[in-house]
ROSE-435449 format. One line per 3 residues: number of its first residue (from 1); for each residue x, y, z of N, C-alpha, C, O, CB. Coordinates in steps of 0.05 Angstrom, whole numbers, plus 5000, padded with zeros to 4 digits. Glycine has a CB too. Layout:
N
NUM = X Y Z X Y Z X Y Z X Y Z X Y Z  ...
This chain:
103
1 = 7042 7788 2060 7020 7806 2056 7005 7812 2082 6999 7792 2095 7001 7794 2035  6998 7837 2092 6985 7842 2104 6951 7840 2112 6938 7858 2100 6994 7856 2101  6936 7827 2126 6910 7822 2131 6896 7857 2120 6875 7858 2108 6907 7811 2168
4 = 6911 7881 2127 6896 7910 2120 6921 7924 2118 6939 7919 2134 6872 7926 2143  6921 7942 2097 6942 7959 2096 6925 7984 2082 6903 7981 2071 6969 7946 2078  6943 8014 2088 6927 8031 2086 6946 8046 2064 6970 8039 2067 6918 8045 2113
7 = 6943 8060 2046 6960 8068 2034 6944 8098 2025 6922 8099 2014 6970 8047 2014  6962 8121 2031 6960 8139 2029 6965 8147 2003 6947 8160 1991 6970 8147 2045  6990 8141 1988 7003 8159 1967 6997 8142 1940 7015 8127 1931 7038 8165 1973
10 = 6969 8144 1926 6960 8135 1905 6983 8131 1895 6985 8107 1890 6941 8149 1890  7011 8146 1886 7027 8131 1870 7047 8112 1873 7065 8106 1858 7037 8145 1859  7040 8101 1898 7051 8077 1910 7036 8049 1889 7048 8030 1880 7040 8078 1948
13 = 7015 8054 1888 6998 8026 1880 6998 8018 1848 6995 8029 1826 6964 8030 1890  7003 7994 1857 7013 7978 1827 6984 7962 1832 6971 7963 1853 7051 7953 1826  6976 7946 1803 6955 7930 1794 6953 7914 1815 6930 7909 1821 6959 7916 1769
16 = 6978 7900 1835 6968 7877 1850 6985 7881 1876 6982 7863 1892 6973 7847 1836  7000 7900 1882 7014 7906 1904 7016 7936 1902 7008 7951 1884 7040 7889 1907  7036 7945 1932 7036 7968 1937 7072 7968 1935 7085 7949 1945 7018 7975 1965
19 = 7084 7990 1924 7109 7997 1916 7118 8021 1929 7117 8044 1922 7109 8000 1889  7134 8005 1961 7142 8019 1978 7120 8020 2000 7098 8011 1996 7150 8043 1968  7129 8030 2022 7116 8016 2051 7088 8032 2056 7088 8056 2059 7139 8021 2083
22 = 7065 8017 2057 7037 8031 2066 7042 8054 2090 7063 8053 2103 7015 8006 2079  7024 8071 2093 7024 8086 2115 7008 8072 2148 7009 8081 2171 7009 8111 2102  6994 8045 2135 6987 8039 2165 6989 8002 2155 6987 7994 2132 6948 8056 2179
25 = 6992 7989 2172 6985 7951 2169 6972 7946 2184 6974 7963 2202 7006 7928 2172  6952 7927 2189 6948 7917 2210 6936 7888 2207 6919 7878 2193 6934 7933 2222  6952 7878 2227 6946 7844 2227 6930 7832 2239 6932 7844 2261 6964 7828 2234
28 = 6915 7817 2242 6898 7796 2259 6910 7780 2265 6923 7770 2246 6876 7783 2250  6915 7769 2289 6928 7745 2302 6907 7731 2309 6885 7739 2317 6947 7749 2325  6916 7706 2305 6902 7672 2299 6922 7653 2323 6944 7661 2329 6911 7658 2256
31 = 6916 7639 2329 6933 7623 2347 6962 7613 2326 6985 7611 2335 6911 7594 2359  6955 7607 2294 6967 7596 2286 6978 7624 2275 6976 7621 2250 6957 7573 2275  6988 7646 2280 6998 7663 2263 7015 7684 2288 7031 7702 2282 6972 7678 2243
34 = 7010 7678 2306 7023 7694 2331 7054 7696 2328 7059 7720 2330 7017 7679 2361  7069 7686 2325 7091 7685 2322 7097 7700 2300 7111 7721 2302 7098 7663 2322  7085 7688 2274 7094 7713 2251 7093 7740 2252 7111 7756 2248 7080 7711 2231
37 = 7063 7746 2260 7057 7773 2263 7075 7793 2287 7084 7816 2283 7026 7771 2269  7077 7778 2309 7092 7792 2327 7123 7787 2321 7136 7808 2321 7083 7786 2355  7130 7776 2319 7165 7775 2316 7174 7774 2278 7190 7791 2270 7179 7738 2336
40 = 7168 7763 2266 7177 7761 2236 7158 7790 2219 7174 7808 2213 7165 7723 2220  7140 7793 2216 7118 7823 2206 7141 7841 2224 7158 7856 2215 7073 7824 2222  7138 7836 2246 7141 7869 2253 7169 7874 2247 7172 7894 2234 7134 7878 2286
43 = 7188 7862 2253 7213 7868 2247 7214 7873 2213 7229 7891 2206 7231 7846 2259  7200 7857 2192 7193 7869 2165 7180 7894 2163 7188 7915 2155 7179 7853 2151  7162 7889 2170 7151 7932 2173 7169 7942 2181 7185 7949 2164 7126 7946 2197
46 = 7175 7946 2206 7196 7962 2207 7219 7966 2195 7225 7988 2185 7201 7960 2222  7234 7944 2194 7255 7953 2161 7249 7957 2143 7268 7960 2128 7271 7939 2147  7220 7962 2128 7209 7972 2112 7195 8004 2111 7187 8019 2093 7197 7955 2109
49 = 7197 8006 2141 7186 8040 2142 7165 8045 2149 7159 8067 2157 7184 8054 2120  7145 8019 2148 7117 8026 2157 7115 8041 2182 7122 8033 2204 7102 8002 2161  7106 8063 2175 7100 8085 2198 7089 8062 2223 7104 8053 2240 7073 8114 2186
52 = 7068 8058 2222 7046 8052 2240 7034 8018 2238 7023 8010 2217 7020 8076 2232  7037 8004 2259 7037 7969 2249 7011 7967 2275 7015 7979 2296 7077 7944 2255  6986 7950 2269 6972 7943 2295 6977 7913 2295 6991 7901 2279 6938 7952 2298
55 = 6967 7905 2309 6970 7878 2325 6941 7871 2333 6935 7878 2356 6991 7880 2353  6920 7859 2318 6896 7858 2330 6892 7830 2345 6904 7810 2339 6876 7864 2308  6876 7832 2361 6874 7796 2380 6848 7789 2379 6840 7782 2402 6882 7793 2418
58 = 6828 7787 2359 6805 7780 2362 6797 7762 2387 6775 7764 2398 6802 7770 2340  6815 7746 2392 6794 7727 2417 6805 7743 2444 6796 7734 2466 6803 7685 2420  6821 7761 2445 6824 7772 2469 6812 7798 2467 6816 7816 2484 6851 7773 2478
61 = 6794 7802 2441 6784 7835 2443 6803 7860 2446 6795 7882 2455 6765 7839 2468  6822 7856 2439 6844 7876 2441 6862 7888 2413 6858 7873 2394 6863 7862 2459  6875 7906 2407 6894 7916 2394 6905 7930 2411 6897 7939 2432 6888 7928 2373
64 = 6944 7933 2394 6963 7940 2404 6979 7956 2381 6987 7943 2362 6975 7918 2416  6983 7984 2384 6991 7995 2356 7022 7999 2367 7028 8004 2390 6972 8027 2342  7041 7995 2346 7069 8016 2346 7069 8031 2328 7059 8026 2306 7096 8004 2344
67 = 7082 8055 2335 7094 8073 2315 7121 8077 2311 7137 8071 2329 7087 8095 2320  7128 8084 2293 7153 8079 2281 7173 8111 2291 7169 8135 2286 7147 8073 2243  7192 8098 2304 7202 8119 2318 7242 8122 2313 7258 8106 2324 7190 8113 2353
70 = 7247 8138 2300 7284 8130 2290 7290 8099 2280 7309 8084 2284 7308 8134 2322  7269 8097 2267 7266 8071 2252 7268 8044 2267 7277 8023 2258 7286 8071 2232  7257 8051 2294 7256 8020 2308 7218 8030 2326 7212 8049 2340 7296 8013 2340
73 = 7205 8010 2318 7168 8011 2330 7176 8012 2363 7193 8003 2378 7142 7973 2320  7151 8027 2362 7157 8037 2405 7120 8032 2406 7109 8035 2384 7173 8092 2418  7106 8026 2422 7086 8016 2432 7073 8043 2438 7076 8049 2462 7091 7996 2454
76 = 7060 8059 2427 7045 8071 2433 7011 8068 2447 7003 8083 2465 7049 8080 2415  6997 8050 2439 6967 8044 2452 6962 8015 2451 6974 7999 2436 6940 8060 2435  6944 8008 2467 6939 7981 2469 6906 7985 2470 6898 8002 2487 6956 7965 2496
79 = 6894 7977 2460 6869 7988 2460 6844 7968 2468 6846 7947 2454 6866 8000 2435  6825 7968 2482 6809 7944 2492 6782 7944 2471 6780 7965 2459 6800 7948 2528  6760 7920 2466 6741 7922 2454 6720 7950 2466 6706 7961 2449 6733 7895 2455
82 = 6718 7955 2482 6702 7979 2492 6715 8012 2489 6705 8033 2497 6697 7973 2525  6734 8009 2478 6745 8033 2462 6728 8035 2437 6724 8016 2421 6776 8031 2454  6715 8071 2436 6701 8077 2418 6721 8099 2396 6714 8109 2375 6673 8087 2431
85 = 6744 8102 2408 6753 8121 2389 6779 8119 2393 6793 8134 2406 6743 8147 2392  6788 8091 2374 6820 8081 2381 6831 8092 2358 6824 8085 2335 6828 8046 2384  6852 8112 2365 6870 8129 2347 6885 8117 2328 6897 8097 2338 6889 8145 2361
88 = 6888 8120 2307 6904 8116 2287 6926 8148 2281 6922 8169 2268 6881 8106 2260  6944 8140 2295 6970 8163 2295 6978 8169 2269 6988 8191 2271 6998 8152 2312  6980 8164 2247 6993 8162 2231 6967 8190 2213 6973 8213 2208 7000 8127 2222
91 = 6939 8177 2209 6925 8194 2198 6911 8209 2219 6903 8199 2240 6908 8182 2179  6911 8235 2211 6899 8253 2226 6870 8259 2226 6858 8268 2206 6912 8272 2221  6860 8254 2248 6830 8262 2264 6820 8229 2248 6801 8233 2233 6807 8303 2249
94 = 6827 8198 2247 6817 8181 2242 6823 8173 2265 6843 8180 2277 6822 8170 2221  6801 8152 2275 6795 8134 2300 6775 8115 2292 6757 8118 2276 6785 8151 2325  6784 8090 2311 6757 8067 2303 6754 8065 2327 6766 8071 2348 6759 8036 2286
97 = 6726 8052 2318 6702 8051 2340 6708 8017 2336 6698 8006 2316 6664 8067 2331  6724 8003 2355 6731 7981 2359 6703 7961 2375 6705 7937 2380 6757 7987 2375  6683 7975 2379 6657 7953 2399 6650 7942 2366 6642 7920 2361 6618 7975 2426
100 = 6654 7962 2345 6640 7961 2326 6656 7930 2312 6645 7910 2303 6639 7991 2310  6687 7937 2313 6706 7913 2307 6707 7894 2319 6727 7880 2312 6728 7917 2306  6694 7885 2337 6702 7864 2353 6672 7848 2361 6668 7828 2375 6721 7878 2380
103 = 6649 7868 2344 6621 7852 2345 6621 7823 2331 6601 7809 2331 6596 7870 2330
């Protein structure tokens, strides 16, 4: 299960899960979860289709998004806590204000 998942297509969503791949995930990494999220998650999103996967680092103030490109994630932004308008590729004209995420 994903820490945030975004799901676009209301008829994806079942009572307690989502049926077929969200349009965005994004994980928080923990010291004790680094490994999952970067090597085991992402290679599951991606064989699953998830357009758009972030990688968030709370104690380093950072995110790292891929997008899903001929069905293998390519690194599009890496984004620092003083980014006020970190793109979310997947939905159009959405951006976070990350000083706000990382207060």
């Amino acid at each position: 299960m994903p820490d945030l998942a975004v799901i676009c297509n209301p008829n994806k969503l079942r009572e307690q899960y989502c049926f077929g791949a969200p349009t965005v995930v994004m994980e928080i990494l923990f010291p004790s979860t680094v490994k999952a999220d970067r090597l085991v998650k992402l290679n599951r999103y991606q064989q699953a289709g998830v357009p758009e996967y972030w990688i968030v680092l709370p104690q380093e103030q950072n995110a790292t998004v891929f997008v899903l490109e001929n069905g293998l994630y390519r690194t599009v932004a890496v984004y620092a806590k003083e980014d006020t308008a970190a793109k979310v590729f997947t939905l159009t004209g959405c951006e976070l204000d990350l000083t706000r995420v990382f207060e």
